[in-house]
Every structure is written in structure tokens, then in C-alpha cells.
N, C-alpha and C positions, 0 to 999 in steps of 0.2 A: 495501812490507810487510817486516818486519822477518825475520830469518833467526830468531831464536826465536819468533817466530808462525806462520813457517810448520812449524819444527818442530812445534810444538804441537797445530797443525791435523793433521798425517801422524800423531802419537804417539795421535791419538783415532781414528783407523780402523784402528789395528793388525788388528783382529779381520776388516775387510772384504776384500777381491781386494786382494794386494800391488799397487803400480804403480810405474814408474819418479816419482822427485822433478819430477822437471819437467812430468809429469802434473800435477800439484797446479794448475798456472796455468788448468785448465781441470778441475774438480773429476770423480772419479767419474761414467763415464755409469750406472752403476745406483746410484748412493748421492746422496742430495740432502744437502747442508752450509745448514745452515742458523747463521746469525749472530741470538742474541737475548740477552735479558737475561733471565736464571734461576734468579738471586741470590733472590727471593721463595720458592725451595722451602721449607719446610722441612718436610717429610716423604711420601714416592712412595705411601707406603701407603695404598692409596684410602678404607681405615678413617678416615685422619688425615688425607689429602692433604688442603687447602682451599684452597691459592693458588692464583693462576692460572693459572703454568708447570706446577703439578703435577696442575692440571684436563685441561690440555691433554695432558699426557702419558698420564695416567689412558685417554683417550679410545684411544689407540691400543695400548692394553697390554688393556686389558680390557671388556667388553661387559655390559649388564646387559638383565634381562626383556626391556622396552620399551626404547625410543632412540630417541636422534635421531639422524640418520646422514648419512653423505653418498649420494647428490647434494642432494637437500634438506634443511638441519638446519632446516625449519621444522616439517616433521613429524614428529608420534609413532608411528613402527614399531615390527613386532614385531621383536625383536633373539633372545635365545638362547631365550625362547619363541613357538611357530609359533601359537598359538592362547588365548585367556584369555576366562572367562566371569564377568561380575561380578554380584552379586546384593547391590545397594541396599541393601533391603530388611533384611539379614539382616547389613549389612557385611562383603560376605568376595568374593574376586576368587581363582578358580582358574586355576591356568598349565599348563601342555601345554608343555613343552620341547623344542625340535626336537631331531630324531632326528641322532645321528652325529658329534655336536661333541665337539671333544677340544681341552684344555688344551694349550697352549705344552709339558709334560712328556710328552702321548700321552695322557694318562689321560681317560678319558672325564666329559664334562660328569652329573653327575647330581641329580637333587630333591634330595640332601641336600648336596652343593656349597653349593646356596642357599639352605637352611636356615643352614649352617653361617657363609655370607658373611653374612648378614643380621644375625646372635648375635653375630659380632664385633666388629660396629659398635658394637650396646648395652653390652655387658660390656665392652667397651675406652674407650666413653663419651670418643671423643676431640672435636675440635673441631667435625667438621661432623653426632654423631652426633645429635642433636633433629632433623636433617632426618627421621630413621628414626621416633625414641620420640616425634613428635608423632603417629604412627600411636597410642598407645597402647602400645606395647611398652616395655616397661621387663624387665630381666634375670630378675626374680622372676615374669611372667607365660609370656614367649617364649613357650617351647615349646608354650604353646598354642594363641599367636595365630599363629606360620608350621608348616605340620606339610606330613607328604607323604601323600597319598593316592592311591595303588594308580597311585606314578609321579609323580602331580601336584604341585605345589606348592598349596598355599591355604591363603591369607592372609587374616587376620582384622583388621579395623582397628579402634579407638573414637574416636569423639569425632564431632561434626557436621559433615560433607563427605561430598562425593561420591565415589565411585568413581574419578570424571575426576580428582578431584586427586589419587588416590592413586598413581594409574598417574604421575602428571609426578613424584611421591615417588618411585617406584620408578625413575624413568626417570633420577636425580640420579646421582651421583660413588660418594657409600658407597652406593648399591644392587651397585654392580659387583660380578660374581660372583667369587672365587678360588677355586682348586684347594685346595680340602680336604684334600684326601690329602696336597699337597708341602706347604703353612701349615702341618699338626699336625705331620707330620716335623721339621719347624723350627721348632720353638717353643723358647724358652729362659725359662725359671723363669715360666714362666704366664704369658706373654706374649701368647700366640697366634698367633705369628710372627711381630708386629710390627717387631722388632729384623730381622730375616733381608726384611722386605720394603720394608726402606728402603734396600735394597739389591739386591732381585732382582723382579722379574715373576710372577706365577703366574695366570696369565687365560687367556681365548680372543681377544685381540684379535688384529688384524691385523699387530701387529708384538713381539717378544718383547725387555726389557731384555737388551743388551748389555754395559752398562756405566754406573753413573753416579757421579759425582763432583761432589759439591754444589762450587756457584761454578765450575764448568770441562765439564763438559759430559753429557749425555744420548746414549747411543750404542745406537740400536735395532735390530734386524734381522728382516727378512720374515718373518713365520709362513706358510710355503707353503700349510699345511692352514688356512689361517681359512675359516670357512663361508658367508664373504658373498666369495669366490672371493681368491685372492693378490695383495698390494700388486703394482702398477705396477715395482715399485722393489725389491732386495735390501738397504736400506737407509737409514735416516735417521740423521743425525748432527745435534744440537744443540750449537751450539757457543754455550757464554755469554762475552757481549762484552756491560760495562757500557756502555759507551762510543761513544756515536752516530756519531762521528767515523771510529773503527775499525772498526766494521759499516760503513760506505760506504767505506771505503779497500778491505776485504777483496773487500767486491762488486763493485765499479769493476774488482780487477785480477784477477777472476778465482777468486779464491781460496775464496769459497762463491756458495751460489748464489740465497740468500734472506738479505734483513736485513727484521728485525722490528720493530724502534726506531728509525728516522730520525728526526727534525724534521723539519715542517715544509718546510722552507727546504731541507733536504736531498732531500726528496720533488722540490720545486719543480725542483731542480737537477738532477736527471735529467732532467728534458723534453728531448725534444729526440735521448735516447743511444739509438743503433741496434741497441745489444746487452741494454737493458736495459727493462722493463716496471714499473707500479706499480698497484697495487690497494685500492682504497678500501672497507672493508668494516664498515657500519653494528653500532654494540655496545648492548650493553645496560649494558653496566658505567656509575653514576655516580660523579661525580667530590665530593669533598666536605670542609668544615671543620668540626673537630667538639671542643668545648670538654668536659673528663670535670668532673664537679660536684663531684669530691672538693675542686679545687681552688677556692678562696673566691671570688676574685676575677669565677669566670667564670659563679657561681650565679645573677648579678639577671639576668631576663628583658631587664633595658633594653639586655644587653650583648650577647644574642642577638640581639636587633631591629640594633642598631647596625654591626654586625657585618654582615649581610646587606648596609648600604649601603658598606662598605669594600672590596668586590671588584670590580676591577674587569674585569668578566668581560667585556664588548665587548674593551677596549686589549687582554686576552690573547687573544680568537678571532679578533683580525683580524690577531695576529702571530704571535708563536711558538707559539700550537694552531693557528693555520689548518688547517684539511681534518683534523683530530687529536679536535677535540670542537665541542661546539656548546654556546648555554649552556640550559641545564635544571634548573628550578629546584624539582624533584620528584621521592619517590623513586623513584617505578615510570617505566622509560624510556618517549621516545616512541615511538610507534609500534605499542605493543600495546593489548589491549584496556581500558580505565580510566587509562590513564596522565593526569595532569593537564599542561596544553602552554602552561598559563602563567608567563609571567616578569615577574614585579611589581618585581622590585628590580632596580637599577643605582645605579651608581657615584656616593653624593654623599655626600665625605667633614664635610660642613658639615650636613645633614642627622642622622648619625651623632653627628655632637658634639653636636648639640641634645638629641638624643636621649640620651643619656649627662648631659646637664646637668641637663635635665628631672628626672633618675631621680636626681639626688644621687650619680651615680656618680663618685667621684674618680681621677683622671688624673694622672702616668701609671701605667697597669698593664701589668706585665712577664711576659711567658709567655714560656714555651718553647715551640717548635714544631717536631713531629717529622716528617722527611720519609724519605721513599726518596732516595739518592743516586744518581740517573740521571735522564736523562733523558725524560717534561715535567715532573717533580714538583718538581725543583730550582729551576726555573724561575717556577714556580707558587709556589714558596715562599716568592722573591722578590720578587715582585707584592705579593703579602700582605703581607709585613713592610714595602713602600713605603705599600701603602695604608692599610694598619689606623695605621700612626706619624703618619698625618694626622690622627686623631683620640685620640693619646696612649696606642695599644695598641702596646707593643712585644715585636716577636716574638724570640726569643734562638733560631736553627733550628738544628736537633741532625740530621744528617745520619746514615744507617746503610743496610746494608744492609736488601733488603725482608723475607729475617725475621728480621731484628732490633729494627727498626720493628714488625712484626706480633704479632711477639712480646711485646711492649712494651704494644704495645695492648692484646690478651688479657688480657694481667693488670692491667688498667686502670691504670698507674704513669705516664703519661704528663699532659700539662697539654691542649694542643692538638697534633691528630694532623691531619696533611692525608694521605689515605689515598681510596680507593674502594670500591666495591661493587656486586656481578653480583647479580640472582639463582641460588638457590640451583636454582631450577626452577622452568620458563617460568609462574606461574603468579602473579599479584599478593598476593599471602599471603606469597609465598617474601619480599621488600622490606616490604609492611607487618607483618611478624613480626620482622625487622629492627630498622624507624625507628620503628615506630609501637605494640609492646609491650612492655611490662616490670614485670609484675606484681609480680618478686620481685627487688629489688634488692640485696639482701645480697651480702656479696663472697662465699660458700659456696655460694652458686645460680650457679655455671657456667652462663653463656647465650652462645650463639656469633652474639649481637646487637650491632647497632652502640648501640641502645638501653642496654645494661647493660653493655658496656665502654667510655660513656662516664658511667655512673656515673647515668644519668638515670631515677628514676623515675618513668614514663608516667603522668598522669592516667589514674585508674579509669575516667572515661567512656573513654576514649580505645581504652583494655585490652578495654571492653567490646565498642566499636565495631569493633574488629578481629576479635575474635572473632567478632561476629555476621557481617561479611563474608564470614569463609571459611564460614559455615552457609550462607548466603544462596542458594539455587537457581535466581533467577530471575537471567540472565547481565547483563541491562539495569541491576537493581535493583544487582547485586551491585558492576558499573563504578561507580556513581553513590558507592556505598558508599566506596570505596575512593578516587575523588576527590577526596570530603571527607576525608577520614584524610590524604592529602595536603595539603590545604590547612591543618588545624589543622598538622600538623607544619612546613610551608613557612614559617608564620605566626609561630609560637610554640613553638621546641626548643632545645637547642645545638646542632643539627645543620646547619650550611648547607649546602645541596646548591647544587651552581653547575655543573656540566658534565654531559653526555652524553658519552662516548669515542666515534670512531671508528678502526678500525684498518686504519693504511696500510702497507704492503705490498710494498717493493721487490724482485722478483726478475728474475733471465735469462730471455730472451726465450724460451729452450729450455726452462722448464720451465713443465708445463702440468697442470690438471687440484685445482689448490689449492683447497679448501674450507677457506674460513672464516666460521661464523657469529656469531650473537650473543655467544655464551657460550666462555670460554676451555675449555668442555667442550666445543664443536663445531667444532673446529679437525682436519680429516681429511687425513694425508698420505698414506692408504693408493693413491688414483687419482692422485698423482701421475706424471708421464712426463716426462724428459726428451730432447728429441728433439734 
């Protein structure tokens, strides 16, 4: 390990227990050092957050109504309200907010906290904010649909769904409450605090921002008073390391005590090490190749179809993804309720050509193709531009940071984007609202879909059929529904879905108690211990 990395690593706990330098070879016994890639943030603010490092982060800074939590992130608990009564019927779910909770500043949690967290999501109308306004909320109604009553919170929803889904709405990233009181102190020119919380904390979670510094590190410390009892630990440090190589060098000598990103091959490579543990932990996220329709070439249906047979998604799960993904060929992951678990397409680049020749499609066509630079996506990117040039698509890959790529994406400028996709909340809506609607395709109609920033707009049945799913009450009917909505999408999109992720996990033996679930929002360091 290098003398300016280890600097590096000491220069990011200034804020924790000084220790001697030669500590370092054996990190902090109450601070866990974690080595990941975090280059995807681009903004902490749970209003705006949407990537996955900033989901993750989200989680331990801040707490909303409902949650999922650790020890179980499978289930839906009560979180900073102790009790909620919902009425159908009438669309509206009242909250009961536990008693005694105080913000990271002391200030006490109250109904208008979350009044005010819920307003900012809408008027600020940033990227993950339709999780919220497809309640019906829009800026010009609010204050009618969330109000407080003698203490309580209640909420007023529209549109056809249930209660159950609205709670998994609330239970999402921008539900997270903030401190009201410290966000309007800091606000600068109508912002809402925006600017000031992309840079500091103001939540009840279990651990309060220390420090962060996009591309270099997350530096968080214990909130002694959190009301689901005090982190394990006086401390987590995120250290971002692009670089798969250097997260195992760092781990191997000591130097943190979790890497996030290995290979494969690198997982493999620890069997065996006395001092060292690895952890397999099943995602929801899908992996995927996705053509935007602005550009000409990628608009004939024949190039979708063809496409689907130029992957080839065996040759990468039996080598550099081993134990990393699986392939999955639909948007909703496996595993939950309606997911679709078949895989009709593999690798037949002769197939592909016919297919393109059928269609009058002329050869060759030149894309660009946008990737994250780290690793598996680099990797992944090369596969593609081997396979797809077997039948005269060639890919020109434009490497960037993840939000630069993501950013890129949003504003639909890109040709082809190899990128992925979580639910937004455990619920098959959250992915068919996604892949499978897009009513309004104008570049004026911001939609935070993989649908409309790939420029595609969704056949009417299609729009219909999505809708009618999220109304659908009966849980059988509604699977069945959603199925199908996979299958026309698996069939006939620009969208090719090809992987499942799973996420492996190499830490020391000494530390214990890590939850990681599905969602880069159910990743808990607060039970952490190391011993």
C-alpha cells in the first residue's frame, strides 16, 4: 500500500479517536473502514438522492414513517411512527409518531417535520420526486392531501391502489423525514436547503454526516440518541476506491475492513484466507442494454429483436460475473411476487444477422455506448462490443464516471447506455412504471423512467395495462398482470434486460453483524461489531 493512500485513509478520520500511524494496519476497533465505489453520487439529499451509494447512505442518516430495517430488510415496520390507521375506503392513512425522537441537532421529531419533508420533495420536483406525486400530490394541492391532526400526520392519496402500496411509497428514499427547523435555517435563495444538504445531515438516523467529499469519501459518526437503540460502532468511514484491485490490496493488508466491488475472481481468491470472510447477498437491481429512439438507427423493432441475440449472457455468468449476477431476462427481479423467471434469448450471433437481414436493416451501424468506468460494467461493455460486431453493430464505449453517465442518461443525450435498475419500492409498479410506461414522451415531461429516457414511447395498450395492474386488488390476478407486461416488454422494447445482480461482500473476519438486503436502501451498518 502506498504511503499517500495511507495518508489518505488517516486524512478521512481526522474527526474520529486520534491513533498512532501504525494503528492504521489494523483499522479503528470502533470505526469500520469500508473500501467502495461512490463515484455514482450525485446528490446526498434524500429529496434528490437516487443512486445507489446515495440510497445507501440515505439509509443510515435518515428514517421514514414505515421501513425496512435491519435485522430483517424483508419486512415493513413501524419506523418514526409507532402506529397508522388506514381507511380504503375514503383514501387517507393516519400516523401516530413515536414519542421522544430527536434529530441529529436535539430538536425534536414533530407532524410538521413531515409535513414539511414530504413539500420538499414535490416543489423541489427533483429526480426520484413521482415516487411521492404519483400519490396525487402535486405543489398546487399539498397542503391538503398531508395535514396534521391534533399531533397526527394524515395523508390523503388519489388515484386507484391500495393503502398496502402506499405505505411501500412512504416507506421509499424521498419519504425520509428532515429536520425542519435546521433545512429552513439553511436555505439559500428558495432552495429549501438543498445546496446545504448536499453537504450535511439533518435526520433521526443512526449515524449523523461527518463529512463528505464526492469521489473521496462518506465519513459518518454514531447518533448515540437514535430510538432504535445506538450503532454498535462510534463510526463508519466510506472510503471510495474505483478500482477492484485496490480494494483487495487495502483489505488483504489490513488497511479497511470491507471491500464492496471485487470480481469475481477476486472473491474466488480469498477462499481459503484465515483472516478474511465473504458474503453473498441476493439484489434486486437489473442489469440492462438500452437503445434511446432519438437516435435513427436504433428505432426498427428488427434491431431490438436482434440485439437480444448478441449477448452473450452464459460466456459472462460463467466468468467475470460468476457469483456477481445471474442472467434475467425481465424487469421485475426474481424472486418476488410476479416476477417472470424465463430466459428465451441466448447467444446466436447468425440468428441476429438474419434477423436484421429479414428487416432490410443495413450494416454496419455505429453507436456509441455509454458505460460506468469500474468495475463489472467495463467489462460487460466489452462483451457487447465483441458480440453485437458479429453482426455489423458497432459499439464506440465512452467511459465516465457513474454520475456522469447517469447524468447523461437523464437528459436522454446518450445513443446506447449499459446502466441498471433497483426498485424504487418493493412493490412491481415501482419496475413496471419504469420499463413498461410512458404515456408522455416529450422531452418537457421529466419522467424518472428507464421508459422516457430512452426516448421510447410505450404503446397505449401497454400504458393501459400498467395502470390497470397497480388498481388490480386481487394479489393472484394482479402477479399474472404484471407477467404479461413483462413478457410484451422482454419481447418487443429497446430495452434489453440480461442480468440479475448479486452482491458480494468481502470483509474481516472480526467484523460482524452486516445487513445487506435487496435494495442499496437496505444496506444497515448501525449492528455492526467488531470484535
Amino acid at each position: 500500500m502506498t504511503k499517500v493512500f495511507r495518508v489518505a485513509l488517516l486524512a478521512a478520520a481526522l474527526a474520529m479517536p486520534i491513533l498512532p500511524i501504525q494503528g492504521w494496519a489494523a483499522t479503528p476497533a470502533d470505526v469500520l473502514v469500508v473500501a467502495q465505489n461512490i463515484d455514482d453520487i450525485v446528490s446526498i439529499d434524500p429529496a434528490e438522492a437516487y443512486e445507489f451509494s446515495s440510497g445507501e447512505y440515505a439509509t443510515q442518516t435518515y428514517d421514514r414513517l414505515v421501513q425496512y430495517d435491519a435485522p430483517n430488510p424483508k419486512a415493513l415496520v413501524a419506523g418514526l411512527a409507532k402506529e397508522w390507521v388506514a381507511d380504503d375506503a375514503n383514501k387517507t392513512i393516519t400516523f401516530t409518531l413515536r414519542d421522544g425522537v430527536k434529530f441529529s441537532s436535539g430538536n425534536p421529531l414533530r407532524a410538521e417535520d413531515v409535513v414539511y419533508s414530504w413539500k420538499r420533495v414535490v416543489d423541489l420536483n427533483k429526480a426520484p420526486a413521482f415516487i411521492l406525486t404519483q400519490l396525487g400530490w402535486t405543489p398546487e394541492n399539498y397542503d391538503k392531501m398531508v395535514t396534521v391532526d391534533d399531533g397526527k400526520v394524515k395523508v390523503k392519496y388519489e388515484g386507484d391502489f391500495s393503502s398496502a402500496f402506499v405505505l411501500n411509497v412512504l416507506a421509499s428514499r424521498p419519504a425520509s423525514i428532515v429536520d425542519a427547523v435546521t433545512v429552513q435555517a439553511n436555505e439559500a435563495n428558495g432552495d429549501m436547503g438543498n445546496a446545504w444538504l448536499k453537504a450535511n445531515s439533518a435526520g433521526t438516523g443512526p449515524f449523523v454526516l461527518k463529512a463528505f467529499r464526492p469521489g473521496e469519501l462518506i465519513n459518518l459518526k454514531a447518533n448515540p440518541d437514535y430510538f432504535n437503540g445506538a450503532p454498535a460502532l462510534k463510526g463508519v468511514i466510506i472510503r471510495h476506491v474505483a478500482e477492484a484491485a485496490t480494494q483487495q490490496l487495502l483489505l488483504q493488508s489490513g488497511d479497511v475492513d470491507m471491500a464492496k466491488n471485487l470480481t469475481s475472481d477476486q472473491i474466488a481468491s480469498l477462499a481459503g484466507n484465515d483472516k478474511l470472510a465473504t458474503e453473498t447477498y441476493p439484489q434486486a437491481a437489473v442489469h440492462f442494454l438500452s437503445f434511446n429512439q432519438k437516435t435513427a438507427a436504433l428505432t426498427p423493432p428488427a434491431v431490438w429483436e436482434a440485439a437480444r441475440y448478441l449477448v452473450n449472457y452464459k460466456g459472462m455468468t460463467d466468468t467475470f460475473l460468476k457469483g456477481q449476477m445471474e442472467t434475467h431476462q425481465a424487469f421485475w427481479p426474481k424472486g418476488f411476487p410476479g416476477s417472470l423467471d424465463e430466459n428465451p434469448y441466448s447467444y446466436d450471433p447468425a440468428k441476429a444477422k438474419q434477423i436484421l437481414a429479414d428487416a432490410g436493416i443495413k450494416t454496419p451501424i455505429k453507436v456509441t455506448l455509454d458505460v460506468i468506468n469500474s468495475t463489472p460494467f467495463t467489462d460487460i461493455a466489452q462483451s457487447l462490443q465483441a458480440g453485437f460486431a458479429e453482426a455489423g453493430i458497432t459499439f464506440d464505449i465512452i467511459p465516465g464516471t457513474g454520475s456522469q453517465v447517469i447524468t447523461k442518461y437523464r437528459s436522454r443525450t446518450h445513443e446506447a447506455m449499459l446502466l441498471y435498475w433497483a426498485p424504487d419500492f418493493m412493490d412491481p409498479d415501482s419496475n413496471a412504471a419504469a420499463f413498461a410506461y410512458n404515456a408522455d414522451n416529450s422531452d418537457d415531461h421529466v419522467q424518472g423512467s428507464a421508459a422516457w429516457r430512452n426516448s421510447w414511447a410505450v404503446p397505449d395498450e401497454m400504458n393501459k395495462e400498467t395502470k390497470a395492474a397497480l388498481a388490480e386488488a386481487d394479489p393472484a390476478k394482479r402477479d399474472a398482470m404484471y407477467i404479461d407486461l413483462q413478457k410484451k416488454v422482454q419481447a418487443n422494447s429497446p430495452i434489453v434486460i440480461m442480468f440479475q445482480a448479486a452482491t458480494q461482500v468481502a470483509r474481516a473476519k472480526n467484523v460482524e453483524g452486516y445487513v445487506n438486503g435487496a435494495l442499496s436502501d437496505f444496506v444497515f451498518y448501525r449492528q455492526v461489531k467488531k470484535n
